[in-house]
C-alpha positions as CSV (number, residue, x, y, z in Angstrom):
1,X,41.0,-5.4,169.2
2,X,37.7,-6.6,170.2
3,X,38.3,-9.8,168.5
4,X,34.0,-11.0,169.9
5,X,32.3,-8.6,168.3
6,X,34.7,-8.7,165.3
7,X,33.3,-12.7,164.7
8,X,29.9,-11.5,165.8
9,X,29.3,-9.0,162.9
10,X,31.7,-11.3,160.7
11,X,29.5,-14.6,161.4
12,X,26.2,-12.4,160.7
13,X,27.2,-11.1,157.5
14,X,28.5,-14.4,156.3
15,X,25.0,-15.8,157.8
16,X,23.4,-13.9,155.4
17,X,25.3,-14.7,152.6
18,X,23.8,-18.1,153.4
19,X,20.5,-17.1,153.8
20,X,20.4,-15.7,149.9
21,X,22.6,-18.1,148.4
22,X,20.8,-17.8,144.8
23,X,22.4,-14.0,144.7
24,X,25.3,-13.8,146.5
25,X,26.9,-17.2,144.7
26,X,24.4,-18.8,142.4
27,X,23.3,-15.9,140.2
28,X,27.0,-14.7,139.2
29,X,28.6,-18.1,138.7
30,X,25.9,-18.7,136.1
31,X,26.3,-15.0,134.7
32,X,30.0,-16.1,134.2
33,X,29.4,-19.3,132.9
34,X,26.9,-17.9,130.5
35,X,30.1,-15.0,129.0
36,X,32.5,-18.3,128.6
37,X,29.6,-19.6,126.2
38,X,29.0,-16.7,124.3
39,X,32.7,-15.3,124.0
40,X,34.6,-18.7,124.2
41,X,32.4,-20.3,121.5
42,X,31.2,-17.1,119.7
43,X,34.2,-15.2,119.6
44,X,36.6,-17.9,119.7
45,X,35.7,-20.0,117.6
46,X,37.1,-16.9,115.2
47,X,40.1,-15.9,117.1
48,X,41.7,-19.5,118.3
49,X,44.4,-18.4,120.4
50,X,46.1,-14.8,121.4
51,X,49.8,-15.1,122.7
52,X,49.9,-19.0,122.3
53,X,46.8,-19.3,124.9
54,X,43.4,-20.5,123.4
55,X,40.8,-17.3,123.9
56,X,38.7,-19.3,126.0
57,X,41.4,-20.0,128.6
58,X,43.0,-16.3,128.0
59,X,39.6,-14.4,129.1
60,X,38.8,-16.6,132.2
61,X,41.0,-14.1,134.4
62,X,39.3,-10.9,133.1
63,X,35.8,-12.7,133.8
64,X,37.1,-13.7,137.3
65,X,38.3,-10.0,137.9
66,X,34.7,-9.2,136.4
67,X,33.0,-10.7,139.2
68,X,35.4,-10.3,141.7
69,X,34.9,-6.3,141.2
70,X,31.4,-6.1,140.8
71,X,30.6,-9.0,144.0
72,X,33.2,-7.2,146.2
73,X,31.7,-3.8,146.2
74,X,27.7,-5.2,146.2
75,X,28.4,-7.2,149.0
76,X,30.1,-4.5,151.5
77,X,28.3,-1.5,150.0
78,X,24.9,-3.5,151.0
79,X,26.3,-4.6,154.1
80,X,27.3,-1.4,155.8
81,X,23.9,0.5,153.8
82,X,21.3,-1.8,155.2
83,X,22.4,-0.9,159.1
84,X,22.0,2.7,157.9
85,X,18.9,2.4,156.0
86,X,17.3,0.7,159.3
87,X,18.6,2.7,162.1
88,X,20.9,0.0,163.7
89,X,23.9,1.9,162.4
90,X,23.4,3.6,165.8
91,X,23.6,0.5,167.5
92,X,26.9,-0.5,166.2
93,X,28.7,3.2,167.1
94,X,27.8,3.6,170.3
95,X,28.7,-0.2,170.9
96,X,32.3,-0.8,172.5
97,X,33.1,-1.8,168.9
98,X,36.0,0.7,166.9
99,X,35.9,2.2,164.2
100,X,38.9,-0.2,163.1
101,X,36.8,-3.5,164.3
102,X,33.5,-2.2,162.3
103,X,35.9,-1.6,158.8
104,X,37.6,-5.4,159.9
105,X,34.5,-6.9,160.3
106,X,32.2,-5.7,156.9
107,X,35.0,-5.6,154.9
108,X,37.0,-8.8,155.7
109,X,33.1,-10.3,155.1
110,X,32.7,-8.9,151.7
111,X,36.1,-10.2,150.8
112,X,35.5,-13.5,151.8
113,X,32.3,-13.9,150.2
114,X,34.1,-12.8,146.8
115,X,37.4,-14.9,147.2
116,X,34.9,-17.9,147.4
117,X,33.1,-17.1,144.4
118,X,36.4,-16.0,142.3
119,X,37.7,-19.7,143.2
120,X,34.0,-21.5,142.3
121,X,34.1,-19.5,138.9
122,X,37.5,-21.1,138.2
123,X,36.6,-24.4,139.5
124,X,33.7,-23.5,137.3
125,X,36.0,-22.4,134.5
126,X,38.1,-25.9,134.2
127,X,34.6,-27.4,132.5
128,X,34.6,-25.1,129.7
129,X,38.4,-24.4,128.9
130,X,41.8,-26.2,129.8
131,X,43.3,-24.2,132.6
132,X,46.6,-23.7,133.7
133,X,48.3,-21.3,136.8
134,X,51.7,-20.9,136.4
135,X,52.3,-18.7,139.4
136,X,49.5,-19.3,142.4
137,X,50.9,-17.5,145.0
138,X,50.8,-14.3,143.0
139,X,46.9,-15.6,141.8
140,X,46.2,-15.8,145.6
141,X,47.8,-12.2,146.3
142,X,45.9,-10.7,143.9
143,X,42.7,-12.5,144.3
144,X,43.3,-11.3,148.6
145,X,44.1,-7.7,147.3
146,X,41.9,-7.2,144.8
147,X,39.0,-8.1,147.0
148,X,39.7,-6.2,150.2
149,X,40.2,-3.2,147.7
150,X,37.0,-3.3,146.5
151,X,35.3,-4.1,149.3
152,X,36.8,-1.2,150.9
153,X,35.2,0.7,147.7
154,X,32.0,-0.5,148.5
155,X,32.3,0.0,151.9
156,X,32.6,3.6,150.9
157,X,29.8,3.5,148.6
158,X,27.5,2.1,151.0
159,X,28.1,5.2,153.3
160,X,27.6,7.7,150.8
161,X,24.4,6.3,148.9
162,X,21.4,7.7,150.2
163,X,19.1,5.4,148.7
164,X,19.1,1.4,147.2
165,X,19.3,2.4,143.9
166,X,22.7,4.9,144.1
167,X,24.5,1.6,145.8
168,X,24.2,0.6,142.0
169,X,25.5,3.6,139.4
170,X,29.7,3.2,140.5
171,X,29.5,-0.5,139.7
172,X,27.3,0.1,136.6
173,X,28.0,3.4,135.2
174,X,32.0,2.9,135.8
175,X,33.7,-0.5,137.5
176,X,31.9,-2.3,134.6
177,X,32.5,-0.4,131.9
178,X,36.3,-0.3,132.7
179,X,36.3,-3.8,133.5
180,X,35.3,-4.4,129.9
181,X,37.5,-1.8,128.2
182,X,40.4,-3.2,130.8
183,X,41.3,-5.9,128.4
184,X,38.9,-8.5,130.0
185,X,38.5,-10.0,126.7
186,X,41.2,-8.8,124.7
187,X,45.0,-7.8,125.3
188,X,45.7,-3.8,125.2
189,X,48.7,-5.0,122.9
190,X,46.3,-5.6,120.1
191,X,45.1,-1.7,120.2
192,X,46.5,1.2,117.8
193,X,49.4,3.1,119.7
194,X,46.9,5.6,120.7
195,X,44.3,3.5,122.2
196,X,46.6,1.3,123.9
197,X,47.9,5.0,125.8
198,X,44.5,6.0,126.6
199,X,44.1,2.7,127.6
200,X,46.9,2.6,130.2
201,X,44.7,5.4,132.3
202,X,42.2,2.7,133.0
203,X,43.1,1.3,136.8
204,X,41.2,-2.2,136.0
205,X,44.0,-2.9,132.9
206,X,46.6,-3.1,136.2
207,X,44.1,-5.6,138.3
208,X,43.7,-7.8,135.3
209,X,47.1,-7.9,133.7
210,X,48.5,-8.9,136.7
211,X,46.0,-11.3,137.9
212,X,46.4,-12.5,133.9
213,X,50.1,-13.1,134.4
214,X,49.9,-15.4,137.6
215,X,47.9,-17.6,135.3
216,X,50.2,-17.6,132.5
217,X,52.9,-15.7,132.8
218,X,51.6,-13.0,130.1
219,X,51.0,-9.3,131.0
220,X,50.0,-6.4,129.1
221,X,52.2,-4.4,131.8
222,X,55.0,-5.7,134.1
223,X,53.4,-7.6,137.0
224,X,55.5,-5.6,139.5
225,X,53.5,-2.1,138.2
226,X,50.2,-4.2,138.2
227,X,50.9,-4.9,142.1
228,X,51.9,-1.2,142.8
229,X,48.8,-0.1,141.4
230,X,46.9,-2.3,143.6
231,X,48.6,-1.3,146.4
232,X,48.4,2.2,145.5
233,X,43.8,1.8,145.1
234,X,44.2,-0.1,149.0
235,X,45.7,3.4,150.5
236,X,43.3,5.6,148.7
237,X,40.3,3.7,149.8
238,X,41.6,3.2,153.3
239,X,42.2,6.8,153.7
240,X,39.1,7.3,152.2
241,X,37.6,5.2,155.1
242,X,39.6,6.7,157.4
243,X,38.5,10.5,156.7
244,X,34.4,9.2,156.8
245,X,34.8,7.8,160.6
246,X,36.9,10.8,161.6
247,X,34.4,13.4,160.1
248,X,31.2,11.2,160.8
249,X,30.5,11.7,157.1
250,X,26.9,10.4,156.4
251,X,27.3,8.5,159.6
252,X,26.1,11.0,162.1
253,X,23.9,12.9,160.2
């Protein structure tokens, strides 16, 4: 692996990250802050505690895995897009640089730039609500896999959107929504038999009962489905990346 030009277009995309700091970390941390207000004072001042955990503390995974979606496929989908939407995609495939190296380097960028704002929301999240994490290694898996997932996602959306404003309708018009029906704010358990079925066909209920269990040990389904599931989103995506660089999907054209 060309482990130079792997930093080189990991360092620039981390660069610019820096260079808009107000949007890529600023903007959602106060976003987040602004749902513990509103549904940890609002809302929970009316429902004090579900499962033994006050609702404040209980919804700070689901608004981690909020942001953590949303941040993870906005920053690769923009990252691979702007290269297309400029021309210097061409630079970058005819470059001694593979395929591989080009997926390492966006993604792995994307991922890092969410992982550091999922930890500042929770650093962020101890001034509002007492916090506990009964199992961090698992909070650490899923915070790794979640990210490169999505990122992956993005990375995919960025090659097929034609234009700024598609990069937006997946993370508006769906990851949101079902990051909000997922039991962000509320557990599945709570729903009428039927719901709670239909509810189980959402993917994001997987990403955020698991990621809900490594902080306190509850889980709307068993932690070891939760995981399978993630793993199962990782494949689908990677194949997905894998057919677009061996068809030249969108890349040649």
């Amino acid at each position: 692996m060309n482990l130079h030009a792997v930093r080189a277009i990991y360092r620039f995309e981390m660069a610019r990250a820096g260079r808009t700091l107000m949007q890529s970390i600023v903007s959602p941390v106060i976003s987040t802050s602004l749902y513990f207000v509103v549904f940890g004072a609002a809302i929970g001042s009316r429902i004090p505690e579900v499962d033994g955990i006050g609702y404040g503390a209980f919804i700070v995974p689901g608004l981690v895995m909020l942001s953590l979606l949303t941040q993870s496929i906005a920053n690769a989908s923009f990252g691979i897009y702007f290269p297309r939407f400029t021309g210097t995609i061409y630079e970058l495939l005819s470059a001694p640089v593979s395929y591989l190296e080009l997926v390492v380097s966006y993604v792995g960028a994307a991922a890092t730039k969410s992982i550091i704002l999922g930890l500042i929301i929770l650093a962020t999240a101890r001034l509002f609500v007492p916090l506990r994490i009964d199992h961090p290694a698992w909070m650490i898996l899923f915070l790794l896999l979640t990210s490169v997932t999505f990122s992956l996602l993005g990375f995919i959306i960025g090659i097929w959107a034609d234009g700024f404003e598609k990069l937006q309708i997946i993370p508006l018009l769906i990851v949101t929504p079902l990051t909000f029906l997922g039991g962000s704010f509320y557990s599945i358990n709570i729903l009428p038999p039927f719901w709670k079925t239909v509810a189980l066909f959402n993917p994001v209920v997987y990403l955020i009962s698991g990621f809900r269990w490594s902080f306190y040990g509850l889980a709307d389904v068993d932690v070891g489905i939760s995981l399978a599931m993630t793993l199962v989103f990782l494949a689908v995506f990677i194949a997905i990346v894998a057919w677009i660089f061996k068809t030249g999907y969108r890349l040649k054209a």
